[in-house]
MARLUM-846651 format. One line per field, with one value per residue: x, y, z of N, C-alpha, C in turn. Coordinates in steps of 0.1 Angstrom, whole numbers. Layout:
// residues N
nu <- c(X,...)
nv <- c(Y,...)
nw <- c(Z,...)
cau <- c(X,...)
cav <- c(Y,...)
caw <- c(Z,...)
cu <- c(X,...)
cv <- c(Y,...)
cw <- c(Z,...)
END
This chain:
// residues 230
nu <- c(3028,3014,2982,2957,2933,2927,2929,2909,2889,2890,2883,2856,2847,2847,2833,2805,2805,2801,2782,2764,2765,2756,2730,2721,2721,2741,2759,2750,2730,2752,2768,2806,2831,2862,2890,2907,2892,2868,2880,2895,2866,2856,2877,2899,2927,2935,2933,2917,2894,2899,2889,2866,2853,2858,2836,2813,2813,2810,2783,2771,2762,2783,2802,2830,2849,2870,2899,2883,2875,2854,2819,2789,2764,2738,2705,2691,2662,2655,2666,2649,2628,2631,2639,2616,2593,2607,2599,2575,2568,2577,2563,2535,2539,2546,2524,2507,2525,2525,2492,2486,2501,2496,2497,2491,2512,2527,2512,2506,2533,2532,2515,2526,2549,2533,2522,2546,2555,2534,2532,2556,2557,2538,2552,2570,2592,2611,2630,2652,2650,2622,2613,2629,2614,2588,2604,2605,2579,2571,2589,2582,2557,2565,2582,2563,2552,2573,2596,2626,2645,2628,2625,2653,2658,2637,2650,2671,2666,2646,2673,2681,2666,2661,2681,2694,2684,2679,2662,2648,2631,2606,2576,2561,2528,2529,2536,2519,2499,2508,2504,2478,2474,2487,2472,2452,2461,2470,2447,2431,2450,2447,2425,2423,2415,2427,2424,2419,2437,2460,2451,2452,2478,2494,2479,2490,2520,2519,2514,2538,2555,2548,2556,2582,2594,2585,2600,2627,2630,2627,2650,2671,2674,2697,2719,2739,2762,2778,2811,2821,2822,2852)
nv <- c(1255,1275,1272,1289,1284,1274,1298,1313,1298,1298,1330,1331,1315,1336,1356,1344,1337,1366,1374,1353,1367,1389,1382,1368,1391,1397,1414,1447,1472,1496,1493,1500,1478,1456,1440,1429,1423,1408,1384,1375,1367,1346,1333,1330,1346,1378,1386,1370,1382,1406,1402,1392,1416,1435,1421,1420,1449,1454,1445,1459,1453,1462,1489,1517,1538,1566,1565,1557,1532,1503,1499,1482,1486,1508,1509,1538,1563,1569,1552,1530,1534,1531,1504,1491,1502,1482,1458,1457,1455,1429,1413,1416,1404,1379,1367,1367,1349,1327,1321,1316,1291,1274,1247,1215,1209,1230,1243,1235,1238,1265,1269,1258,1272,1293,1287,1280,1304,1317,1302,1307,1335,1332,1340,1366,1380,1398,1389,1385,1363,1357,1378,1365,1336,1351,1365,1334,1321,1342,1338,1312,1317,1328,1309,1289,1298,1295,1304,1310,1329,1353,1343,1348,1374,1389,1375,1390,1415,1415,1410,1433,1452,1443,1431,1451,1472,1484,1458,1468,1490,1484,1476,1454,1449,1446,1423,1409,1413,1407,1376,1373,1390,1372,1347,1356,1362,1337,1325,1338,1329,1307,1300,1309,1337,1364,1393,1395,1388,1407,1428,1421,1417,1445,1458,1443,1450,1477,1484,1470,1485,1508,1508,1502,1526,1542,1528,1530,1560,1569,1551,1571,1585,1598,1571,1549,1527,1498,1486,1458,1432,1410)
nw <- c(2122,2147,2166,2167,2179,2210,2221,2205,2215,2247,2246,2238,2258,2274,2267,2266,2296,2306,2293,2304,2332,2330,2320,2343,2359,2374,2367,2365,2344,2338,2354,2366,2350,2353,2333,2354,2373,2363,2350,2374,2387,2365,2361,2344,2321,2315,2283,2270,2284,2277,2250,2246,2259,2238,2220,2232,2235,2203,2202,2215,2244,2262,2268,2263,2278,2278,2295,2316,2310,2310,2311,2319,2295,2291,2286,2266,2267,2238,2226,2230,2222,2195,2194,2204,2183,2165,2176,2177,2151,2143,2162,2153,2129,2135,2148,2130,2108,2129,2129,2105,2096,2120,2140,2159,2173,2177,2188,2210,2217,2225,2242,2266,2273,2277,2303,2317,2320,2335,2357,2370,2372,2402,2420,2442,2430,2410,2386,2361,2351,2348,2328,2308,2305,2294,2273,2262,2254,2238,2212,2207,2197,2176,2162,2156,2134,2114,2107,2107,2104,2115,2137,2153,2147,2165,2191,2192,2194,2217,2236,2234,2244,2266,2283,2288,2307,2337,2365,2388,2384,2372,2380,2400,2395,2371,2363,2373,2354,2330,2322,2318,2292,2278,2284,2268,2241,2231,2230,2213,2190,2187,2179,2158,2153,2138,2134,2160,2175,2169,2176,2202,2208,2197,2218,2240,2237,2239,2266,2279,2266,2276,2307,2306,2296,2318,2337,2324,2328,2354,2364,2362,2380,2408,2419,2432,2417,2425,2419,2405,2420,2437)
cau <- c(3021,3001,2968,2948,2923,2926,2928,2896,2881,2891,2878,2843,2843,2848,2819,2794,2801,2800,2767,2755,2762,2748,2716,2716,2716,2750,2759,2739,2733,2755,2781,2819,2838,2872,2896,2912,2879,2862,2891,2892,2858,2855,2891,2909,2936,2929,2936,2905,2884,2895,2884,2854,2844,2854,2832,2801,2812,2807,2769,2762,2760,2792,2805,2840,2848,2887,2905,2873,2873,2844,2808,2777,2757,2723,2699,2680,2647,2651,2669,2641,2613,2632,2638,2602,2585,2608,2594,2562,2564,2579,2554,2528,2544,2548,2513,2503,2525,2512,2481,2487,2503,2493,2495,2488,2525,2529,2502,2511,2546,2528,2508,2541,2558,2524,2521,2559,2557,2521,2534,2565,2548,2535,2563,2571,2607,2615,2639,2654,2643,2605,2620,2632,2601,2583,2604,2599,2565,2565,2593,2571,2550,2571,2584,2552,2549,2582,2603,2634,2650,2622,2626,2666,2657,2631,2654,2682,2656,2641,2684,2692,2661,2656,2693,2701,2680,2680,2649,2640,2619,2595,2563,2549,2519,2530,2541,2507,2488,2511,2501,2465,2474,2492,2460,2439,2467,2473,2431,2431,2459,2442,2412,2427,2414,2439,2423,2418,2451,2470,2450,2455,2494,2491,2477,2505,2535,2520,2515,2552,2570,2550,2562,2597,2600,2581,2618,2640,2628,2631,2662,2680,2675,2709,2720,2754,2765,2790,2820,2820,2831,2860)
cav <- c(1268,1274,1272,1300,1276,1278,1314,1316,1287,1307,1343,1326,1312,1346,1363,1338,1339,1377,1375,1351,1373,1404,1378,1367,1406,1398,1431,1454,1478,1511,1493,1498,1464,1461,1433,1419,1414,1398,1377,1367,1359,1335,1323,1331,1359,1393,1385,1367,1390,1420,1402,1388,1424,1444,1419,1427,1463,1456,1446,1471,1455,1470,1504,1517,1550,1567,1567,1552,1515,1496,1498,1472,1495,1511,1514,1556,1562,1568,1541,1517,1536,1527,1493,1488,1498,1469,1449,1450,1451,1419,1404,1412,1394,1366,1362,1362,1335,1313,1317,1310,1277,1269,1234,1212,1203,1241,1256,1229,1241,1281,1267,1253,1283,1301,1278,1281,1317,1320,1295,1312,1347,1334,1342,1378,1383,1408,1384,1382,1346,1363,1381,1349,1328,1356,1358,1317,1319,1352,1328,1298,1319,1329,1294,1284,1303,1283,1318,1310,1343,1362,1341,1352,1386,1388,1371,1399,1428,1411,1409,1449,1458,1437,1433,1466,1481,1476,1454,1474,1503,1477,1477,1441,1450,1447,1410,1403,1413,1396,1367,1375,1391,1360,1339,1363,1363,1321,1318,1340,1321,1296,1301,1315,1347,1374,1407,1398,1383,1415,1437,1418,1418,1457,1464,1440,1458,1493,1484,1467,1499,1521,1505,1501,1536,1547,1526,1537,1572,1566,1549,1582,1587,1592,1558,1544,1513,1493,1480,1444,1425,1402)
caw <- c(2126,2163,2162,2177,2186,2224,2227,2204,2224,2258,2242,2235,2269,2283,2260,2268,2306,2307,2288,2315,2340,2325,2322,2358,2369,2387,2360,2363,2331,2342,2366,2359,2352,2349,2329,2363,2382,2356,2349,2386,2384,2357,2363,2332,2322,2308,2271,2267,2286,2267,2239,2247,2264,2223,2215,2236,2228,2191,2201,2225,2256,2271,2266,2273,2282,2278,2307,2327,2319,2307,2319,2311,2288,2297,2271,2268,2265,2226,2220,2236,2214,2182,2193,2204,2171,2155,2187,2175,2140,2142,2167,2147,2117,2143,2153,2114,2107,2133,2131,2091,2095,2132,2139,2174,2179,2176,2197,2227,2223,2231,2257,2273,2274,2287,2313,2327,2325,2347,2373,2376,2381,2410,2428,2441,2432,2400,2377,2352,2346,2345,2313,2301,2304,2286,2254,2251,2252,2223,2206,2201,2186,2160,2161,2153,2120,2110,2103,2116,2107,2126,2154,2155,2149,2176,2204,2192,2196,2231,2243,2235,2247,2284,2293,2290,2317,2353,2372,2399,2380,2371,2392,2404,2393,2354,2357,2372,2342,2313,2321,2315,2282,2272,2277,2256,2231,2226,2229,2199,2179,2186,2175,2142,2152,2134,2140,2176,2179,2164,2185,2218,2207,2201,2234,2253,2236,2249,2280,2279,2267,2287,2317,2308,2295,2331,2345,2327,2334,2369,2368,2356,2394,2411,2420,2434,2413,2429,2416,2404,2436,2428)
cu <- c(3013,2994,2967,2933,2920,2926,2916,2883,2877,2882,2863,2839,2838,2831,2810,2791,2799,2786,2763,2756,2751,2732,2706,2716,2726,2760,2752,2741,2739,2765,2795,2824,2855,2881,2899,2898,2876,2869,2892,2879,2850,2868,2899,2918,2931,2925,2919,2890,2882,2891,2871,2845,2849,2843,2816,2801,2807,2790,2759,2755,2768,2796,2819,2844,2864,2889,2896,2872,2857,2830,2801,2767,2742,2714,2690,2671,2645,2654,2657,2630,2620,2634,2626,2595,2590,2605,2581,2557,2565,2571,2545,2530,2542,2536,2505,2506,2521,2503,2477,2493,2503,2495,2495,2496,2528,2525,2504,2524,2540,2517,2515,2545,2548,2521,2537,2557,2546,2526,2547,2564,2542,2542,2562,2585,2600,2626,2637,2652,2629,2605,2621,2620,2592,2588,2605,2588,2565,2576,2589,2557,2550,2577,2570,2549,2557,2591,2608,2645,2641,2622,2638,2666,2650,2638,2669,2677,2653,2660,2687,2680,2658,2673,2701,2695,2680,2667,2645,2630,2610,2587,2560,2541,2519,2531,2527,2500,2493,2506,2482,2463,2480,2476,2454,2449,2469,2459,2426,2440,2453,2430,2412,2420,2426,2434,2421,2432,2463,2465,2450,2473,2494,2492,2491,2518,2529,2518,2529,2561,2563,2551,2577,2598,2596,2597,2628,2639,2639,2644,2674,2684,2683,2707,2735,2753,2773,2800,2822,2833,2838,2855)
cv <- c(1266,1277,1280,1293,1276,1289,1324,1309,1297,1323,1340,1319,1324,1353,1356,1340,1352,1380,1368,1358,1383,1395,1376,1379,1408,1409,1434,1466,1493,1510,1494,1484,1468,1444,1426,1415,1404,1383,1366,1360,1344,1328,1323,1342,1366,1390,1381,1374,1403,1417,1399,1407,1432,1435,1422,1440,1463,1455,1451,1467,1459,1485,1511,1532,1558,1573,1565,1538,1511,1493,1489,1485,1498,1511,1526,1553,1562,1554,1526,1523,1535,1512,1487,1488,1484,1460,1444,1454,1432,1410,1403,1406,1379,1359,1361,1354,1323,1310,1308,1295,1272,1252,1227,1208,1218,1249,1245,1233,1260,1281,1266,1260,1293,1297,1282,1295,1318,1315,1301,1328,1349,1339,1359,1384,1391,1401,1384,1373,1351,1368,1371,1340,1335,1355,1347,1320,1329,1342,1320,1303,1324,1317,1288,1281,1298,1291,1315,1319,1352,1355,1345,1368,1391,1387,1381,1415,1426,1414,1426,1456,1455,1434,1444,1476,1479,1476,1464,1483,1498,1470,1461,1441,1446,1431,1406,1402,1408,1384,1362,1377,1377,1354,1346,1362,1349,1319,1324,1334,1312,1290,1307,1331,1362,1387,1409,1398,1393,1422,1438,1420,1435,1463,1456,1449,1470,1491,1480,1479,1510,1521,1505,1516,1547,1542,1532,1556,1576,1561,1558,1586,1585,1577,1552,1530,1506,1485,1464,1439,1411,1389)
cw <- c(2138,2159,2171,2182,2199,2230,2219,2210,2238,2254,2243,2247,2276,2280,2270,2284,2313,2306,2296,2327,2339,2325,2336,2366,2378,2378,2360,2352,2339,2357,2353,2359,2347,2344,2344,2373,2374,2354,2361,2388,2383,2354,2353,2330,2318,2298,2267,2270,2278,2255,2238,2253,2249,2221,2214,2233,2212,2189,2210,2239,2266,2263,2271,2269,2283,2291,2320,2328,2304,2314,2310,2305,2293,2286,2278,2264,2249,2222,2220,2229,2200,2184,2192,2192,2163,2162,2177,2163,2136,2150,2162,2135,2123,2145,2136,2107,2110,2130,2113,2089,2107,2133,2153,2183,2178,2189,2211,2232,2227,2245,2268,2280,2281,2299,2326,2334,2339,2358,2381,2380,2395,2420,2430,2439,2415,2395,2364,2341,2342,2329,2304,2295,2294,2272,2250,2244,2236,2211,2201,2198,2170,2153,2153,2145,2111,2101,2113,2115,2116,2140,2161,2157,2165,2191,2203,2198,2212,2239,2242,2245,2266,2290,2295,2299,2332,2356,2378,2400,2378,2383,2391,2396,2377,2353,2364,2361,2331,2315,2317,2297,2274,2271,2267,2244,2226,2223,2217,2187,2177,2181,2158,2141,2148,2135,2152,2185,2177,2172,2194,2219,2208,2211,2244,2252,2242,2257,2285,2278,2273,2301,2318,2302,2309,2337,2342,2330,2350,2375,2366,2373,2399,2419,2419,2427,2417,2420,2414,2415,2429,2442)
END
């Protein structure tokens, strides 16, 4: 009997390197893609692209449209205020486990992660990597708590909700100040303070979706997407 091993091998190549694109921003949420670009791309034949792109279709970061093709999915403004509430139910769970089993190989790995983020803030670029650095740092704090289902949930909730919009709506001025709320948020973990620590958490998620629902507003804004360049 032939094994389908290399053409589920190849399929799971395709996914993963589709999903790194869509991470590095080289898709943008609300461009068209098409089987033979992609293909060309990442160097492989169709077969595995169309499977790897039902597959992203089945978790909502692509979208395909009859008789138009396949676009990277956008996420709406409702959709990002139902995600959000389970944003930050789950981060406040997050910050209540830590601070419940905290420990100093824990809270160096949330310093770590606060640390990378701040130093890479200093920069003035708008990446995607800036995103990145952030959900470690809220990671290793669910990490922390030693809930390794909420830390899966979490980093599934953080992917529908941040690779599904496009950068550009997002003001400078917002990634200056997380890094602030971070400190105030680890110096209360850390201190085992839990009503300070929920209410600093609190305040960062609304300031978080009321800037990304300020973008995606704004990104409704006509806007030519170009064609993935082969």
């Amino acid at each position: 009997m032939k094994s389908n091993f290399p053409s589920q091998n190849a399929s799971n190549r395709a996914y993963k390197g589709i999903r790194e694109m869509i991470f590095r921003y080289e898709l943008i949420p609300g461009q068209k893609v098409t089987y033979g670009q992609l293909a060309a791309k990442l160097g492989m034949s169709k077969t595995p692209i169309i499977n790897a792109l039902n597959r992203l279709e089945q978790e909502e970061f692509v979208i395909s449209s009859p008789n138009r093709g396949f676009f990277i999915k956008e996420i709406d403004i409702d959709e990002s205020k139902n995600l959000f509430r389970i944003r930050e139910a789950l981060e406040i769970l997050a910050v209540e486990e830590c601070i419940r089993n905290r420990n100093p190989e824990g809270l160096k790995e949330i310093e770590r992660a606060l640390n990378a983020h701040r130093n890479y803030s200093l920069t003035e670029f708008v990446t995607r990597k800036r995103y990145a650095l952030d959900s470690i740092f809220h990671s290793k704090i669910a990490e922390c708590g030693g809930n390794k289902n909420l830390s899966r949930l979490m980093k599934q909730i953080w992917e529908q909700i941040y690779l599904r919009h496009r950068i550009e709506g997002i003001p400078f001025r917002r990634f200056q100040q997380t890094p602030r709320e971070h400190q105030e948020l680890f110096d209360a973990i850390k201190e085992g303070n839990l009503v300070k620590a929920k209410r600093v958490m609190k305040k960062h998620m609304s300031k978080a979706k009321e800037v990304l629902f300020k973008a995606i507003q704004k990104n409704k804004e006509p806007y030519e997407l170009p064609d993935l360049i082969e």
